[in-house]
Structures are given as structure tokens and as C-alpha cells.
matplotlib code that plots the C-alpha trace (Angstrom):
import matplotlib.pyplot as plt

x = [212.8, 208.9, 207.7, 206.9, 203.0, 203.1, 202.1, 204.6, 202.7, 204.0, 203.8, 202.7, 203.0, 199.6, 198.6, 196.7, 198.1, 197.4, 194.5, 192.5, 193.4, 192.1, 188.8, 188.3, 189.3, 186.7, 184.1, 185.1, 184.6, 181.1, 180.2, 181.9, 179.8, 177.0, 177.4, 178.8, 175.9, 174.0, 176.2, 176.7, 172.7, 173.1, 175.7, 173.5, 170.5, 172.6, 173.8, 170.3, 168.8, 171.6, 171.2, 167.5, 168.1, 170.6, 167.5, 165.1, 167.3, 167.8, 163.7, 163.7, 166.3, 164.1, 161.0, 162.6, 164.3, 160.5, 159.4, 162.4, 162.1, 158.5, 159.0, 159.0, 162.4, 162.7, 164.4, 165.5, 167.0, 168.3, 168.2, 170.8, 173.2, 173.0, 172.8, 170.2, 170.3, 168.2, 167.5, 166.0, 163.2, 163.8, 165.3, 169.4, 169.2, 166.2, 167.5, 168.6, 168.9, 171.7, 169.1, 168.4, 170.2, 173.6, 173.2, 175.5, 175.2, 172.4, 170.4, 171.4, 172.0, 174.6, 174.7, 175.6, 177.1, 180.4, 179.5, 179.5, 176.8, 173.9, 174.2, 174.9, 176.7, 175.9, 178.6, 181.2, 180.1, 181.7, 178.5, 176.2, 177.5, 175.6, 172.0, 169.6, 166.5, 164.2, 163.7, 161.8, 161.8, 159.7, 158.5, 158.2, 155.9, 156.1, 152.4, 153.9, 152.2, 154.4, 153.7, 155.9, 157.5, 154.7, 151.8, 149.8, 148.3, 149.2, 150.3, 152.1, 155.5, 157.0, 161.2, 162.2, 165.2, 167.3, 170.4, 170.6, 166.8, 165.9, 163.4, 162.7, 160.1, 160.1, 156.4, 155.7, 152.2, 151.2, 149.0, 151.2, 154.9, 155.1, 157.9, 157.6, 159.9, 158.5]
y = [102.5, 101.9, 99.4, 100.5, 101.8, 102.8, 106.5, 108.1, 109.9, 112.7, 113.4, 116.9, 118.8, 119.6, 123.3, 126.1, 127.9, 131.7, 131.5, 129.0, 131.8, 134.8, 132.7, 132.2, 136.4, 136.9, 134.5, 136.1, 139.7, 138.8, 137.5, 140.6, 142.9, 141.5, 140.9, 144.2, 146.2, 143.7, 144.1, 147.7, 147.7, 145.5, 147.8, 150.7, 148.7, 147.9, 151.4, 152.4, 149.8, 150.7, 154.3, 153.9, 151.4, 154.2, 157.0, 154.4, 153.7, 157.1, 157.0, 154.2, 155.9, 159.0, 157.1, 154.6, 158.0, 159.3, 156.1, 155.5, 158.9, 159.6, 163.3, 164.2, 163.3, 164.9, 163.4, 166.0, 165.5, 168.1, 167.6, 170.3, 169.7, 165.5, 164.9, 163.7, 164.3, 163.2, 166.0, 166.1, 168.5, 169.8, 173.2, 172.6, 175.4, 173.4, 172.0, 167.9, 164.8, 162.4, 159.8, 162.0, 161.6, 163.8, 166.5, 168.7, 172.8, 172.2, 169.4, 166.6, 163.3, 160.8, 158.0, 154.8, 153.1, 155.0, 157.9, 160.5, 163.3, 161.3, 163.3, 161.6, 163.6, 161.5, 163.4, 162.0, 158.3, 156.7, 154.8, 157.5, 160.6, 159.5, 159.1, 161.7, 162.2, 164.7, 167.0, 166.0, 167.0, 164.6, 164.9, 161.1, 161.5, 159.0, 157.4, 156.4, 159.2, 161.8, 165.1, 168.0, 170.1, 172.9, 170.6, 169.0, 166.8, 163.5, 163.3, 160.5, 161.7, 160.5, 160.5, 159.8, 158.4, 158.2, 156.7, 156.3, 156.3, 153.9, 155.2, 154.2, 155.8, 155.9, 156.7, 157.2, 156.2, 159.5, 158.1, 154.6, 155.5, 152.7, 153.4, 151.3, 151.3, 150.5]
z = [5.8, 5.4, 3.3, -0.5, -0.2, 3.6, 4.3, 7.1, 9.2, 10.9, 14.4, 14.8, 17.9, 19.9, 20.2, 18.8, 15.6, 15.2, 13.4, 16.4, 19.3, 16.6, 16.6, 20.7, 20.7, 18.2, 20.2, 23.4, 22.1, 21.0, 24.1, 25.9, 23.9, 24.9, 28.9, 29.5, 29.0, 31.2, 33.9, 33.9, 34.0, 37.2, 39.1, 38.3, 40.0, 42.5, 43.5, 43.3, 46.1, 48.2, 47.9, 48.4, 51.5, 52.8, 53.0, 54.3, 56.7, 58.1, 57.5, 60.1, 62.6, 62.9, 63.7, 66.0, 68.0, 68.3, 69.4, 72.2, 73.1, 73.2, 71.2, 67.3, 65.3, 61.9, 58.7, 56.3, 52.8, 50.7, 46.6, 46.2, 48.6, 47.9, 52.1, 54.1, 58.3, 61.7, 64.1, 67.1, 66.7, 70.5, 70.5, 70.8, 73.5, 75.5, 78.5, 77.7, 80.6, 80.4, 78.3, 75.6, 72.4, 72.0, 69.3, 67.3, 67.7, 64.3, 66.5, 63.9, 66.0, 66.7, 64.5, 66.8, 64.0, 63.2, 66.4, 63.9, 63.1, 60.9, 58.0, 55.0, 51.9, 48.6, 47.4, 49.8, 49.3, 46.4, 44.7, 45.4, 43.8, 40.6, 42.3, 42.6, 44.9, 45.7, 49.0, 51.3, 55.5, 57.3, 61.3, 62.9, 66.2, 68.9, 68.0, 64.5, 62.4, 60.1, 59.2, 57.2, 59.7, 61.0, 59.8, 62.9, 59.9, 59.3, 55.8, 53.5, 52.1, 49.1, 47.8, 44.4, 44.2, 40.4, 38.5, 35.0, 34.4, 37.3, 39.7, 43.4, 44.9, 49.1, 50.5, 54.5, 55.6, 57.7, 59.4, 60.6, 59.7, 57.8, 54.6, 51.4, 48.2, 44.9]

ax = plt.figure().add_subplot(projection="3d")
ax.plot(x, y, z, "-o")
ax.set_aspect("equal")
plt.show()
């Protein structure tokens, strides 16, 4: 027995009581509330560059294929239908050597990454089927310059590409070739 005067103090178990776990959920949710908008705004930006990175890429393709080949390429891309494609502007029918690039029957390419046709379908890609771009067919020439199909003027071409009111906007140079995304 304690002494008269002595306070017994009770030993009392460490741990968090209802009310302390209410109070981290409550922090927590705050927080949550106010990351989650920031991140889906990230994603978005995200899935933008990449779809933008995608068409500049085909871009690229079509003038290195004019370039390698020393005849026009063309890049086509179709608002509608959500694909892009690189043809060979040489007539499918026109007699081809063992060098030149193999075409389908429509005298779209072979992509040397997967060795399918190089048409892309926004539609069948996952993070794409949101974004948006405009129409665009685009001739590269084997001294760098661009035209629009039938045109025997250089002239720059521009793509808009969208997602959740986010812009990026592809230009060619058609005098150079050169693409830029702003």
C-alpha cells in the first residue's frame, strides 16, 4: 500500500484512441483534396507530351525516309479517324528495288520498331483516346523542305494537338524541315 499522500499513477497503455485516427483521416482528406487535382492536371500533361512526341515522331520518320531515300515521304494525319500514317509518295504500282522501303497495298510504310504498318490509331492506344489534333498531310523532300501534297511550294505546316484544354502546337519549317512544339 502507498504511503498516505502519494498519487498512484496508472500505467496506461500506448496507442491512438478513436478520436486521434478521426483526426489523421480528417488531415489526410484535406490534403487528398488538394493533391488530387494537381496530379490529375500532371497526367493530363503528361498524355499530352506523349501524344505530341508520338506525331513528331512519325514527323521525323517521314523526313528521315526522304532524306535516306533521296524521294518525297508524306505524313498524313486524320482528325476524324484519330490515326496518323507515313507513305511513300511513289506510286504502290511503280516498280520498287530490294533497298526501297516495304509498303502496304495503301503505300503506308513499315515501322522498324514493332514491323508493323506506321499508322498509328489514337483510338487503339490507351492514353491517347482523349487527345485531339487537327488534319494535316505533309510532303518531306529529300533537300529538307515540306510542302502540302500537290504544292511545289515550300510551306510551314502547323498540328494542334488537345486534352483537357491543353494545347501543343507542332510547326514544320517548309523551307528547312525543321519541327518545333510549343
Amino acid at each position: 500500500m502507498p504511503p498516505v499522500g502519494f498519487v498512484l499513477l496508472v500505467n496506461r497503455k500506448a496507442g491512438f484512441t478513436l478520436l486521434d485516427s478521426l483526426i489523421v483521416i480528417a488531415i489526410l482528406g484535406i490534403v487528398g483534396m488538394a493533391i488530387i487535382p494537381q496530379f490529375q492536371g500532371m497526367v493530363q500533361e503528361t498524355r499530352l507530351n506523349e501524344a505530341a512526341a508520338e506525331i513528331v515522331s512519325g514527323m521525323q520518320y517521314a523526313g528521315n525516309l526522304a532524306v535516306r531515300y533521296r524521294r518525297a515521304f508524306g505524313f498524313e494525319a486524320d482528325a476524324a479517324g484519330h490515326w496518323f500514317k507515313i507513305y511513300d509518295t511513289l506510286p504502290v504500282a511503280a516498280t520498287r528495288t530490294a533497298n526501297d522501303p516495304p509498303v502496304n497495298a495503301d503505300g503506308v510504310v513499315l515501322n522498324p520498331l514493332d514491323k508493323s504498318w506506321y499508322i498509328h490509331d489514337f483510338d487503339d492506344m490507351e492514353n491517347y483516346r482523349a487527345v485531339t489534333f487537327t488534319s494535316v498531310k505533309i510532303v518531306f523532300y529529300p533537300d529538307g523542305h515540306t510542302a502540302i501534297p500537290g504544292a511545289l511550294v515550300a510551306a510551314n505546316t502547323t498540328v494542334t494537338v488537345s486534352l483537357g484544354g491543353r494545347l501543343r502546337t507542332i510547326t514544320v519549317d517548309g523551307v528547312t524541315g525543321r519541327i518545333s512544339v510549343q
